[in-house]
Structures are given as structure tokens and as C-alpha cells.
Backbone as CSV, one residue per row, in Angstrom:
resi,resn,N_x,N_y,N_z,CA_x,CA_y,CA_z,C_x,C_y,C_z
1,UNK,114.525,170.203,106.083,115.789,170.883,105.760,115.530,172.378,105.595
2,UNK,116.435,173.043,106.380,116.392,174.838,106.085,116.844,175.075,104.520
3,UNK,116.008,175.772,103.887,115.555,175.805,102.518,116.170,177.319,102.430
4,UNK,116.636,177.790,103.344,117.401,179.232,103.089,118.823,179.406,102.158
5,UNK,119.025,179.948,101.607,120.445,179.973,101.330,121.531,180.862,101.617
6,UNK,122.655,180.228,101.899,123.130,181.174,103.275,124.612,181.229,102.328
7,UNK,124.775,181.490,100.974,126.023,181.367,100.587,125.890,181.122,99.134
8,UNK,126.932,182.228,98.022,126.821,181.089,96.780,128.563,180.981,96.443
9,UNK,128.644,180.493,95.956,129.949,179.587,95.417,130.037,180.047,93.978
10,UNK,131.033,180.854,93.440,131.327,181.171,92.461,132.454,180.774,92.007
11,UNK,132.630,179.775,90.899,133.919,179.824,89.944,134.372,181.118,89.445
12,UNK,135.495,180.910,88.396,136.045,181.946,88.551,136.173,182.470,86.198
13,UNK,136.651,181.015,85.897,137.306,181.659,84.641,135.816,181.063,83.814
14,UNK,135.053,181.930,83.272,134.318,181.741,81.745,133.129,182.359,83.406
15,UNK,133.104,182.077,84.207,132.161,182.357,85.241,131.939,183.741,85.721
16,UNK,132.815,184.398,86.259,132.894,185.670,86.685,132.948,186.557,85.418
17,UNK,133.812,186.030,84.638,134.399,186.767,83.423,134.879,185.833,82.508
18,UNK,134.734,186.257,80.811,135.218,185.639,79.875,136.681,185.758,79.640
19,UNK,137.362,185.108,80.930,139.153,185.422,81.063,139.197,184.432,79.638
20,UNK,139.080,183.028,79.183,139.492,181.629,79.033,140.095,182.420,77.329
21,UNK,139.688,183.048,76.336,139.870,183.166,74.948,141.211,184.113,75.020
22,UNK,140.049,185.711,75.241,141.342,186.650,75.066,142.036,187.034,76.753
23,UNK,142.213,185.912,77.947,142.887,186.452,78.767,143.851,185.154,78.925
24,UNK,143.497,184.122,79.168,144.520,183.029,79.495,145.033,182.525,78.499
25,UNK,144.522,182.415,77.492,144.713,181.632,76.080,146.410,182.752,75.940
26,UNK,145.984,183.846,76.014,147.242,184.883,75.236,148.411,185.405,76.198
27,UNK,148.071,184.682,77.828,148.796,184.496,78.661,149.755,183.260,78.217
28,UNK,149.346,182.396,78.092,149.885,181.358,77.758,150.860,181.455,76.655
29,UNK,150.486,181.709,75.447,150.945,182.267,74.567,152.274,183.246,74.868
30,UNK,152.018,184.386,75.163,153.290,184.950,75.765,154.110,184.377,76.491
31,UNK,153.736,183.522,77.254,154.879,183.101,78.235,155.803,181.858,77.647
32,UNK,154.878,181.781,76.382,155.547,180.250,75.847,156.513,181.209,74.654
33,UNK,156.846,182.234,74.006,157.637,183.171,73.259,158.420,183.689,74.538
34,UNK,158.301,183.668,76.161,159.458,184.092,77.097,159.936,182.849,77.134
35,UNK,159.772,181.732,77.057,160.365,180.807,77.365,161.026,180.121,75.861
36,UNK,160.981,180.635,74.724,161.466,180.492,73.535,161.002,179.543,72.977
37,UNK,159.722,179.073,73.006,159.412,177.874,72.635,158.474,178.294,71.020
38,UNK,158.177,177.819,70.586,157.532,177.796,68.914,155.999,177.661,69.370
39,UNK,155.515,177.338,70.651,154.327,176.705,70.705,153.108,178.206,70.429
40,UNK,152.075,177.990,69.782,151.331,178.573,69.801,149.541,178.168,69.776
41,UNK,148.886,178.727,71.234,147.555,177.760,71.635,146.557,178.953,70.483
42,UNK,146.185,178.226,69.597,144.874,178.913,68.605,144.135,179.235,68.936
43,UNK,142.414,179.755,69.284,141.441,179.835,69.726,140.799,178.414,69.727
44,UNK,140.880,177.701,68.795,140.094,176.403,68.386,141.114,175.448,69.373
45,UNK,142.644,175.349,69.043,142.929,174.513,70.089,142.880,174.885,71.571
46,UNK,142.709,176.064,71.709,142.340,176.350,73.537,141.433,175.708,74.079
47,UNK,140.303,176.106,72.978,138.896,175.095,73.419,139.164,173.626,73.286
48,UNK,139.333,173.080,72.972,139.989,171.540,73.140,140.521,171.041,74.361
49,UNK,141.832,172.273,74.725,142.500,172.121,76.111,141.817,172.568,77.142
50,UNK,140.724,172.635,77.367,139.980,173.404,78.448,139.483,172.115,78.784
51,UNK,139.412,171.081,78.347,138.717,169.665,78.984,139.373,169.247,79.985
52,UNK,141.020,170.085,79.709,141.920,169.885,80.638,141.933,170.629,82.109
53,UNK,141.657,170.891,83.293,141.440,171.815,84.082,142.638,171.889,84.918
54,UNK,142.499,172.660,84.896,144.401,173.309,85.691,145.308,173.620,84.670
55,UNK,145.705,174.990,85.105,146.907,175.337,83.612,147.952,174.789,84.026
56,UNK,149.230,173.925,84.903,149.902,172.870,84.842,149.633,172.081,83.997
57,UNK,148.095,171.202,84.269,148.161,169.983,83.490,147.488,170.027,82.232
58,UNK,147.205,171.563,81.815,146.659,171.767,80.763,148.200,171.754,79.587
59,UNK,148.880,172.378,80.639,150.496,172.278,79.627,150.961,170.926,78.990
60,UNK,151.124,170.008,80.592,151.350,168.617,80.563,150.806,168.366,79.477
61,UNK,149.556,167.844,79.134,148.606,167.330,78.151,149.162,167.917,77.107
62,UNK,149.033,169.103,76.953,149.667,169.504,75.210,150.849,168.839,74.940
63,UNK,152.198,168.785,75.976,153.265,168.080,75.732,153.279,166.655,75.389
64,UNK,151.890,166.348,76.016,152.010,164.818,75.340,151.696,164.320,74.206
65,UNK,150.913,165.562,73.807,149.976,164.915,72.444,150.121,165.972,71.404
66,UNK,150.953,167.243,71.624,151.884,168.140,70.440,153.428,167.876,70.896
67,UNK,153.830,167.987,71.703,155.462,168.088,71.698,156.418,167.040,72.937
68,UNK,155.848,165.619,72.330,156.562,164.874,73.149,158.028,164.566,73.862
69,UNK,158.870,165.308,72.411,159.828,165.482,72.844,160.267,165.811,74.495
70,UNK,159.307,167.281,74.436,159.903,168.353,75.372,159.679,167.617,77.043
71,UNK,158.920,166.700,76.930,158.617,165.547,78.075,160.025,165.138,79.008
72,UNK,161.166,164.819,78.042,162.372,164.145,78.521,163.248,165.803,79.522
73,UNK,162.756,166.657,79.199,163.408,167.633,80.292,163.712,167.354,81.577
74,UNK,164.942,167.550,81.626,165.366,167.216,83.353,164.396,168.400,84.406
75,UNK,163.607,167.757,85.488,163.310,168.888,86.213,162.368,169.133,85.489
76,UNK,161.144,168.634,84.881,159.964,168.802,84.129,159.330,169.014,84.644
77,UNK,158.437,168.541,86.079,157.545,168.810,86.936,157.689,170.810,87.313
78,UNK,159.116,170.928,88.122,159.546,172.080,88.065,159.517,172.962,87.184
79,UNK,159.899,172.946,85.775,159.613,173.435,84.541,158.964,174.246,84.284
80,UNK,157.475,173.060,84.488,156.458,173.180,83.711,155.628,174.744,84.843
81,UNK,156.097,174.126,86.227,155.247,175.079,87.174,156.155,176.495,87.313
82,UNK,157.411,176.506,86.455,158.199,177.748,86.278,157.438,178.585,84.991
83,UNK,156.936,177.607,83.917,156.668,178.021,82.809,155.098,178.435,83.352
84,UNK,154.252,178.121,84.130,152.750,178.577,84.709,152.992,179.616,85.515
85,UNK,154.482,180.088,85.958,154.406,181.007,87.101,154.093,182.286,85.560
86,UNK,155.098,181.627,85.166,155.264,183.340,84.040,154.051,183.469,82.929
87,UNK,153.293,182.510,82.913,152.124,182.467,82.309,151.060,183.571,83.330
88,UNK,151.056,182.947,84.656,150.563,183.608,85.472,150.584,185.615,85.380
89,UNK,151.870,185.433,85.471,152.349,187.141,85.132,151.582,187.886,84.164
90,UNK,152.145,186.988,83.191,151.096,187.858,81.727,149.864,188.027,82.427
91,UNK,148.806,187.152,82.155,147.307,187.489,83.138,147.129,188.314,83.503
92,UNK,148.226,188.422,84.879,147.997,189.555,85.569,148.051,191.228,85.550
93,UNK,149.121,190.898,83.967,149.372,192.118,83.382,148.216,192.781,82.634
94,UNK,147.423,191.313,81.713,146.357,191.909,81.583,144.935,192.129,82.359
95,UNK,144.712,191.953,83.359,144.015,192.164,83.467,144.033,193.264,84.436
96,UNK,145.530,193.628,85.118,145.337,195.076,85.144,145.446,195.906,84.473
97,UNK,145.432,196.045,82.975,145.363,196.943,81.849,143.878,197.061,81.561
98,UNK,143.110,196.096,82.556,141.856,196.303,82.303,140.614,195.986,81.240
99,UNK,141.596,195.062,80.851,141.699,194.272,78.981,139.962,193.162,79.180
100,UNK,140.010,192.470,81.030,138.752,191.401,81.186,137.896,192.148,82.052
101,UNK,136.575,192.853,81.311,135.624,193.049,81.739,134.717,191.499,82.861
102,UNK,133.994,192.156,83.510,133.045,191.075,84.349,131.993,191.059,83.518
103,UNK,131.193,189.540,83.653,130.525,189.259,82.535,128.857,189.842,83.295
104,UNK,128.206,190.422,82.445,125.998,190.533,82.643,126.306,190.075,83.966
105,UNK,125.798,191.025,84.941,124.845,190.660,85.690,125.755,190.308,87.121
106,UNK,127.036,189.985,86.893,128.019,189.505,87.793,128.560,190.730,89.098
107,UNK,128.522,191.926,88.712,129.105,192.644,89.705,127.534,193.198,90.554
108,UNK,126.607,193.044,89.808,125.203,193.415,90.804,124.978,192.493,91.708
109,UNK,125.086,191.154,91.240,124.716,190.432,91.832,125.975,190.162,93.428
110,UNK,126.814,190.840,93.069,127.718,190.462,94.210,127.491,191.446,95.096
111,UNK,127.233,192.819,94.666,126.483,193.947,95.645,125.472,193.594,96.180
112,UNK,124.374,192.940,95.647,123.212,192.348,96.407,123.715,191.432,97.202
113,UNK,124.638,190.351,96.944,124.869,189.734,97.808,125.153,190.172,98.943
114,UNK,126.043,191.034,99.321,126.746,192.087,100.332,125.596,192.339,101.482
115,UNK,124.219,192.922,100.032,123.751,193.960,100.607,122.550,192.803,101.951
116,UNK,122.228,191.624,101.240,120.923,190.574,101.933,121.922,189.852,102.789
117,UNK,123.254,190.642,103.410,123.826,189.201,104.112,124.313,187.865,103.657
118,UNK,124.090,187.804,102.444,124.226,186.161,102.130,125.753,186.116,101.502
119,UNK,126.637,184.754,102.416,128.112,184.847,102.031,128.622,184.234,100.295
120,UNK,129.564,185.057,100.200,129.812,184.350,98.947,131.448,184.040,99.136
121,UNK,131.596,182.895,98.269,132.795,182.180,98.437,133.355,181.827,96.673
122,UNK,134.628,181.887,96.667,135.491,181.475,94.782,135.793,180.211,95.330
123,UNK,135.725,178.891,94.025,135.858,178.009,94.033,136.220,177.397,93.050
124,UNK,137.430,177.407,92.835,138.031,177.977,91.201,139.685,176.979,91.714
125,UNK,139.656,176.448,90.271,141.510,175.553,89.723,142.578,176.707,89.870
126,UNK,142.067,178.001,89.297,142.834,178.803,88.820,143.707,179.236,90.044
127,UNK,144.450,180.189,89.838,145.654,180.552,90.975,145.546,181.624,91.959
128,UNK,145.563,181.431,92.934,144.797,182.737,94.178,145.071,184.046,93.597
129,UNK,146.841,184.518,92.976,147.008,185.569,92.049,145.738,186.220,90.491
130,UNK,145.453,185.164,90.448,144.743,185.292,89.283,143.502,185.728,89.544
131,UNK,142.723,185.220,90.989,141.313,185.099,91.352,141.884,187.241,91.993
132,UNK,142.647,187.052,92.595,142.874,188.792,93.282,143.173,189.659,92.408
133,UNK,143.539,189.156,91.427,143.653,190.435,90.224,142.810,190.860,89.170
134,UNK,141.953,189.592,88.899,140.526,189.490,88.709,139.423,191.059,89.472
135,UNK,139.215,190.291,90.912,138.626,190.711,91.395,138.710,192.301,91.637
136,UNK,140.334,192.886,92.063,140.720,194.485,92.179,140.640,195.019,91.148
137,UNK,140.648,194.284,89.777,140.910,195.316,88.535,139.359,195.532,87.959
138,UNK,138.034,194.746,88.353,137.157,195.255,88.198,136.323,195.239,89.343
139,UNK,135.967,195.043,90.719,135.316,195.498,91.547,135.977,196.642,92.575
140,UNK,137.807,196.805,92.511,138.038,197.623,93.448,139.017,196.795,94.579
141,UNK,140.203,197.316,95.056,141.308,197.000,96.216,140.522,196.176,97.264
142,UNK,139.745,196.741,97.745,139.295,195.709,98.746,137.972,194.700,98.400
143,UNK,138.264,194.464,97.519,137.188,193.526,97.253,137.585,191.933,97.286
144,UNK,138.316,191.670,97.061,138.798,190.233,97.694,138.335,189.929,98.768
145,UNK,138.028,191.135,99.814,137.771,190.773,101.555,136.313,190.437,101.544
146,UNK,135.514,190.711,100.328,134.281,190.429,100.617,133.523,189.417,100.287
147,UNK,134.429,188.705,99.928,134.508,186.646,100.207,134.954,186.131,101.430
148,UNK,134.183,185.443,101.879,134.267,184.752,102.926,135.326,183.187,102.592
149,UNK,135.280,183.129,101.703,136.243,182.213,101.777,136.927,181.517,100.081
150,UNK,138.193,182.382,99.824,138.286,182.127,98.320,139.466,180.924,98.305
151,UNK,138.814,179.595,97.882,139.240,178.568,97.299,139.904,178.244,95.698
152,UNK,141.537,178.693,95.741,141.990,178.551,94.713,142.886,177.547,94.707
153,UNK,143.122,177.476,93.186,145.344,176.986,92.924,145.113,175.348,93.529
154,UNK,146.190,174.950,93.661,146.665,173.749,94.778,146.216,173.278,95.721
155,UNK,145.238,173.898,96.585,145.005,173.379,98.264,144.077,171.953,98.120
156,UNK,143.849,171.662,97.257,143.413,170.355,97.015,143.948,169.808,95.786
157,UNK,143.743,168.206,96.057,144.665,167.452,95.202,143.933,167.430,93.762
158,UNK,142.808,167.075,93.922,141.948,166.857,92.641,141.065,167.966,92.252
159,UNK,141.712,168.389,90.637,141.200,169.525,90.279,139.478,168.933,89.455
160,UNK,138.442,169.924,89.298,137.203,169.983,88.543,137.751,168.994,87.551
161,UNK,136.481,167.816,87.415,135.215,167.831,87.397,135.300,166.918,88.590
162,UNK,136.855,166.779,90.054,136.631,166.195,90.822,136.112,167.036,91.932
163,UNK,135.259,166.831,92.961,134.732,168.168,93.926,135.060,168.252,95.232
164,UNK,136.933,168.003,94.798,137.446,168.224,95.946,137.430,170.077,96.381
165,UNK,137.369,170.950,95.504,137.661,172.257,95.964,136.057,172.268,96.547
166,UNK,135.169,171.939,95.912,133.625,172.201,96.578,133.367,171.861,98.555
167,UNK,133.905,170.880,98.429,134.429,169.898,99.791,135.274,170.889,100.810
168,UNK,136.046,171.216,100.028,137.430,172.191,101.320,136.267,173.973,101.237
169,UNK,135.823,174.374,100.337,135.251,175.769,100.564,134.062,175.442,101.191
170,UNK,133.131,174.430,101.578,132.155,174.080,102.340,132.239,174.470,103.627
171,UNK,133.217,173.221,103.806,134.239,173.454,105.036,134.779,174.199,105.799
172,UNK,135.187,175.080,104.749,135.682,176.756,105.388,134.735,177.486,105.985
173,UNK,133.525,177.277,105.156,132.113,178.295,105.519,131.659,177.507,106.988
174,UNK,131.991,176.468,107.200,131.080,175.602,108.002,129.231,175.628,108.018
175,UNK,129.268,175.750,106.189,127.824,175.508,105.956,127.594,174.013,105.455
176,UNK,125.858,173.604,105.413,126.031,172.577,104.559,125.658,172.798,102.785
177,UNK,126.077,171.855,102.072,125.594,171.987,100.376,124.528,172.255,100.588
178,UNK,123.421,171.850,101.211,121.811,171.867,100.965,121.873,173.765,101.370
179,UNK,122.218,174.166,101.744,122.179,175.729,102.110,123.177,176.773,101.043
180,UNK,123.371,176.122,100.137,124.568,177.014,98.943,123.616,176.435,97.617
181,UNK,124.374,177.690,97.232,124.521,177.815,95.487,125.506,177.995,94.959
182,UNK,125.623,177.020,93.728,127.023,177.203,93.238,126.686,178.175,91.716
183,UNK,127.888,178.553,90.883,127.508,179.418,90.099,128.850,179.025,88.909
184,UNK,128.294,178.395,88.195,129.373,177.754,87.271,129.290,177.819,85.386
185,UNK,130.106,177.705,84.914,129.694,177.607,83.011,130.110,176.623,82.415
186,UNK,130.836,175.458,82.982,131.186,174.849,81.983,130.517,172.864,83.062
187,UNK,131.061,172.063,81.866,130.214,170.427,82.360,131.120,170.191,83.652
188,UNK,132.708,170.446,83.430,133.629,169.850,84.274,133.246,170.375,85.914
189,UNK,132.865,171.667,85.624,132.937,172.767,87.140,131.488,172.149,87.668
190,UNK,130.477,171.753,86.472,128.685,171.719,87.230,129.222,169.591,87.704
191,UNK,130.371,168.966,87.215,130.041,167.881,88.195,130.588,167.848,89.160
192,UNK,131.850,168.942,89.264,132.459,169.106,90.824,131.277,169.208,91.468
193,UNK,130.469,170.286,91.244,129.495,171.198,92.027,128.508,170.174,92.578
194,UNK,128.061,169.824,91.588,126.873,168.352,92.266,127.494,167.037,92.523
195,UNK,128.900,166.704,92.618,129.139,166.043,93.198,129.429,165.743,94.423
196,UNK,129.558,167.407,95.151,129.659,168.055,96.890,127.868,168.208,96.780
197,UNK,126.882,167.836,96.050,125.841,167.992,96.709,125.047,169.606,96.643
198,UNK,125.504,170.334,95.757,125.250,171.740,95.172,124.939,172.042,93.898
199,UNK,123.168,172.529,94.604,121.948,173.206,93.247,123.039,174.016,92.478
200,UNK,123.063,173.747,91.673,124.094,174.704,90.206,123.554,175.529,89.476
201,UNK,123.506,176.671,89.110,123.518,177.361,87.947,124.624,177.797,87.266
202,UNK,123.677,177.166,86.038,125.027,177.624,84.615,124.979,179.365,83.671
203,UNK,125.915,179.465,83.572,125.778,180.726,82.691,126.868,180.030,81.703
204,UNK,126.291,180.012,80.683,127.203,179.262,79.459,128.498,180.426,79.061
205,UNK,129.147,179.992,78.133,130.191,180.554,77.786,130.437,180.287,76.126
206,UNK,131.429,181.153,75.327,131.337,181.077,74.329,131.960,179.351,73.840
207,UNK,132.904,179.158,75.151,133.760,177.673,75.281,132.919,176.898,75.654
208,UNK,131.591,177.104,76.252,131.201,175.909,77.221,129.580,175.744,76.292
209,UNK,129.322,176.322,75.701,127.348,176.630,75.119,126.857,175.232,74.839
210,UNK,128.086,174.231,73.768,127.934,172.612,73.502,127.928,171.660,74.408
211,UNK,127.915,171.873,75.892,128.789,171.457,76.707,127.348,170.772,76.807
212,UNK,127.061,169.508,77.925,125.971,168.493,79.082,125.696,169.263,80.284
213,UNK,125.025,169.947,80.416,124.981,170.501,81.643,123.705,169.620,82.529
214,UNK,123.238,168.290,82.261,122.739,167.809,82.925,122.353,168.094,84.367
215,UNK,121.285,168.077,84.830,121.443,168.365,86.438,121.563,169.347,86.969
216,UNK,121.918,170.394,86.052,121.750,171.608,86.569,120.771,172.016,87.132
217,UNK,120.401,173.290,88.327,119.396,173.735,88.334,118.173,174.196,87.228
218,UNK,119.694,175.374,86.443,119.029,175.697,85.528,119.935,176.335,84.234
219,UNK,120.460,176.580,83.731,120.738,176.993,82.630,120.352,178.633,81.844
220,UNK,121.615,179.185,81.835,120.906,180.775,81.533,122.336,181.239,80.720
221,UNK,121.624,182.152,79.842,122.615,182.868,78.942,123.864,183.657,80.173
222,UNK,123.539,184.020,81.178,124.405,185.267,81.920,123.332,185.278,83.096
223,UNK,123.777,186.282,83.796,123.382,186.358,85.620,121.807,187.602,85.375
224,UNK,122.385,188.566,84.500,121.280,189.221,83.641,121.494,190.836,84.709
225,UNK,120.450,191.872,84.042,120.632,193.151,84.825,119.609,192.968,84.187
226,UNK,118.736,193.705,85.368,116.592,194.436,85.130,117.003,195.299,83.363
227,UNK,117.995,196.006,83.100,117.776,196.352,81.734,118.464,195.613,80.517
228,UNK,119.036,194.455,80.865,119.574,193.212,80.020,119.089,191.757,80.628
229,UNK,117.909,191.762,80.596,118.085,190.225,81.006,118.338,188.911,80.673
230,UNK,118.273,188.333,81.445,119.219,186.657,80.915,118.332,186.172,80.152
231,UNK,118.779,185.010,79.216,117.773,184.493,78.663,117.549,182.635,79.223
232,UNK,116.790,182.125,79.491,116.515,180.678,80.070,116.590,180.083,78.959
233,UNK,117.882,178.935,79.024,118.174,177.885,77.830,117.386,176.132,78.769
234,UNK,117.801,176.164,79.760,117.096,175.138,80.405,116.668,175.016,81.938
235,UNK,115.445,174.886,81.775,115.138,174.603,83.318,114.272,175.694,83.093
236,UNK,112.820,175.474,84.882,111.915,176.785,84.610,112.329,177.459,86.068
237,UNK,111.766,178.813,85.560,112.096,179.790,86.554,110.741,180.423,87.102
238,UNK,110.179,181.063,88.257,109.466,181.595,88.312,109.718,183.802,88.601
239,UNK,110.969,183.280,88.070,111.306,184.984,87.904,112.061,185.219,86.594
240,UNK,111.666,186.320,86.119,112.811,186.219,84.567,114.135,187.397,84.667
241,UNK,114.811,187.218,84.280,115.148,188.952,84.001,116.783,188.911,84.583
242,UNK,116.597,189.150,86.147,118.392,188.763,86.833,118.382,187.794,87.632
243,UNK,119.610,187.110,87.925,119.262,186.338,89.016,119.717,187.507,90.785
244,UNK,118.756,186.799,92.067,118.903,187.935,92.951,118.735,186.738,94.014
245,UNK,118.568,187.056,95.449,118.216,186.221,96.320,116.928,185.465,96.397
246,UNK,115.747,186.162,95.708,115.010,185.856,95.785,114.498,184.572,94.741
247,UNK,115.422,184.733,93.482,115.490,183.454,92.248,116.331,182.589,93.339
248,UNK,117.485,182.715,93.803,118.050,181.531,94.392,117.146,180.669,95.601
249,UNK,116.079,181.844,96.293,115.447,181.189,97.065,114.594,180.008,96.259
250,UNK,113.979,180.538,95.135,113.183,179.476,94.408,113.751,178.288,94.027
251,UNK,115.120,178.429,93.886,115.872,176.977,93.329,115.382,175.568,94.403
252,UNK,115.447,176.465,95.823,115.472,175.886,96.830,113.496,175.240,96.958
253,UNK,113.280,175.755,96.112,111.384,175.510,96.349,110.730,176.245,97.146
254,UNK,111.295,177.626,97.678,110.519,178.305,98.195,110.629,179.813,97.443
255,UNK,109.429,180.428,97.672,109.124,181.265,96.730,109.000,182.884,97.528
256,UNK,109.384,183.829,97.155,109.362,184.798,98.097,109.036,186.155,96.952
257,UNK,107.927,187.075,97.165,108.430,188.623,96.179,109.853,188.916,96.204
258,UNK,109.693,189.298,94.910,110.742,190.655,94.758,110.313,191.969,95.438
259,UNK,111.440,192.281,96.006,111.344,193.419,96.628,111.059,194.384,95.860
């Protein structure tokens, strides 16, 4: 098997950036005071609802098990994806105010990527709006184009920890798993990932640190920069410091200098 890696696969929320506390949590929040409702998601209950993946059925779920009532709404399905559009909005408001920094190590590593040829692809529940406003408000307008193939929202039926989005962004690349890396933080996203057959690395999160990351490649505080580096929670490495092409080559068992 070609032991090269020709691609990594990046999620998007606790992954790229710590959106999940102070960006979606207070999206949500706002949109549930536009829609006049009393509901308010805590920090402690966010983390709870994050087992849930997809903000639709992250709503759903709260309605069933805080506000059953609100279930009997005529046009609920509709509703609920009226009440995620305007959730959506907020997000986007913040994060062009510039409010979600990119997390250690994340915007170098996507310049290196650029720079060694190797494609990178989003593979993310979240909403194509969300993944592009993300991306322009801290790498820059055209930076969306420098994914080869960004897998969001809906286009598959089964959201993380099922690996249907891993399956359709494969696909797109017309690579195989044995030639990718995926790049994930939480248990739900690392069994999509190895369930399409993709070496994983975790970068934990303040939501995800308790989490099973079983099976992972390897386990690391963040992606790291030569003057912050990551720290190794599990798994061995034969490079310390950032991750670069040349750590991903090792995942693969082959070993190459740093340049």
C-alpha cells in the first residue's frame, strides 16, 4: 500500500476552532430570545447536548427531554430548521466580529499544507454557511477555495459518529482512506473517521478532554507551532513540537527528516 498521504480531512467545530462554548452555544441562545422562547443552553448543559451532533437534532433532543410540550407544533420539522436558520445567522454574526479565533497550530498547518501539495478537505455536521464564515473571518476571502472538497450540513443522511460524511468527502477527492488523515476532537467525529477507514488525530477540546478516543492515531493537546508546542496525551510520536507532513508521514510508518 502507498504509505504517502495525499490529503487530510479536517472537522470543523472544537477542531479548527473552539466555536462549540462561546460561538454556537450563544448562537443558539440568541436565536431562541428571537424566537421568544424562555429556553436558555448553560455551558454545562451545552456539553451534554453535544453527544447530540447536528444543531437540528441537537434542538429536537432538548425538546424532548426539557420542553415536551413545544413537540405538538404544527409544522415542527419546518420550525425547528426555521429556528437553526436564525441560529445560523447569529454565528455568522459572530464570527465576523471576529469573536472565534483558530485554535494552536491550525492556520500553519494549512499553509504547509498548500505549500507540500497535499489536499485538504472539511468534513463537518455543521452548515456550509458556518464552515465559509469560519474560514474568511480568520484565514481571508479566498480561502474556502483552498479545499478541495468541503463536506458540510445535509448532503448525507447520517450525521457523526455515523461515517457517512467521511464516505461522500473520500469520494469527492477520488482518494483512498489508506492515503488520508483525518483531524478531529471529539469520540463521535474519531468513530465516523475510523469507521471510513481513517488514521485520526485528536486535538482535544475543553468539551471533548473526558471523551474515549480509542483508536486514535494519536492524541495531542492542539496541532502545536515550533514556539508552542503540542503536548502528547496518547500515542508515540517520533517528532514533538507541531504536527507537519512529515509527522503525518510517520502515522503512516514511514519516517522522513524535517526539513
Amino acid at each position: 500500500m502507498n504509505s504517502a498521504v495525499r490529503a487530510v480531512l479536517f472537522d470543523v467545530d472544537g477542531t479548527l476552532a473552539d466555536t462549540e462554548r462561546d460561538g454556537h452555544r450563544l448562537a443558539f441562545n440568541a436565536a431562541f430570545e428571537e424566537f421568544g422562547l424562555d429556553w436558555e443552553w448553560e455551558v454545562e448543559l451545552y456539553g451534554e447536548l453535544l453527544a447530540i451532533t447536528g444543531g437540528k437534532e441537537r434542538i429536537r433532543h432538548f425538546m424532548e427531554n426539557h420542553a415536551p410540550a413545544e413537540l405538538s407544533r404544527s409544522g415542527l420539522d419546518d420550525w425547528i430548521a426555521g429556528l437553526h436558520k436564525v441560529k445560523t445567522k447569529h454565528y455568522v454574526n459572530l464570527l465576523e466580529d471576529g469573536g472565534i479565533p483558530l485554535r494552536p497550530g491550525v492556520a500553519r498547518l494549512i499553509h504547509h499544507l498548500r505549500d507540500t501539495n497535499i489536499k485538504m478537505a472539511i468534513a463537518t455536521t455543521t452548515t456550509p454557511e458556518n464552515v465559509t464564515a469560519l474560514l474568511k473571518s480568520t484565514l481571508g476571502e479566498d480561502s474556502p477555495g483552498w479545499f478541495d472538497v468541503i463536506g458540510a450540513g445535509d448532503i448525507v443522511p447520517g450525521k457523526k459518529p455515523e461515517p457517512d460524511i467521511y464516505h461522500w468527502v473520500l469520494d469527492q477527492l477520488g482518494l483512498p482512506a489508506q492515503q488520508c488523515v483525518a483531524i478531529e476532537d471529539s469520540e463521535n467525529g474519531l468513530r465516523a473517521s475510523l469507521a471510513a477507514g481513517l488514521d485520526t488525530i485528536i486535538t482535544i477540546s475543553d468539551y471533548t478532554r473526558l471523551q474515549d478516543f480509542s483508536g486514535a492515531a494519536v492524541v495531542l493537546s492542539d496541532l502545536g507551532e515550533p514556539a508552542q508546542p503540542f503536548t502528547v496525551l496518547e500515542g508515540n510520536l517520533p517528532f514533538t513540537g507541531w504536527v507537519d507532513s512529515a509527522l503525518l508521514l510517520s502515522l503512516k510508518g514511514e519516517y522522513r527528516e524535517r526539513p
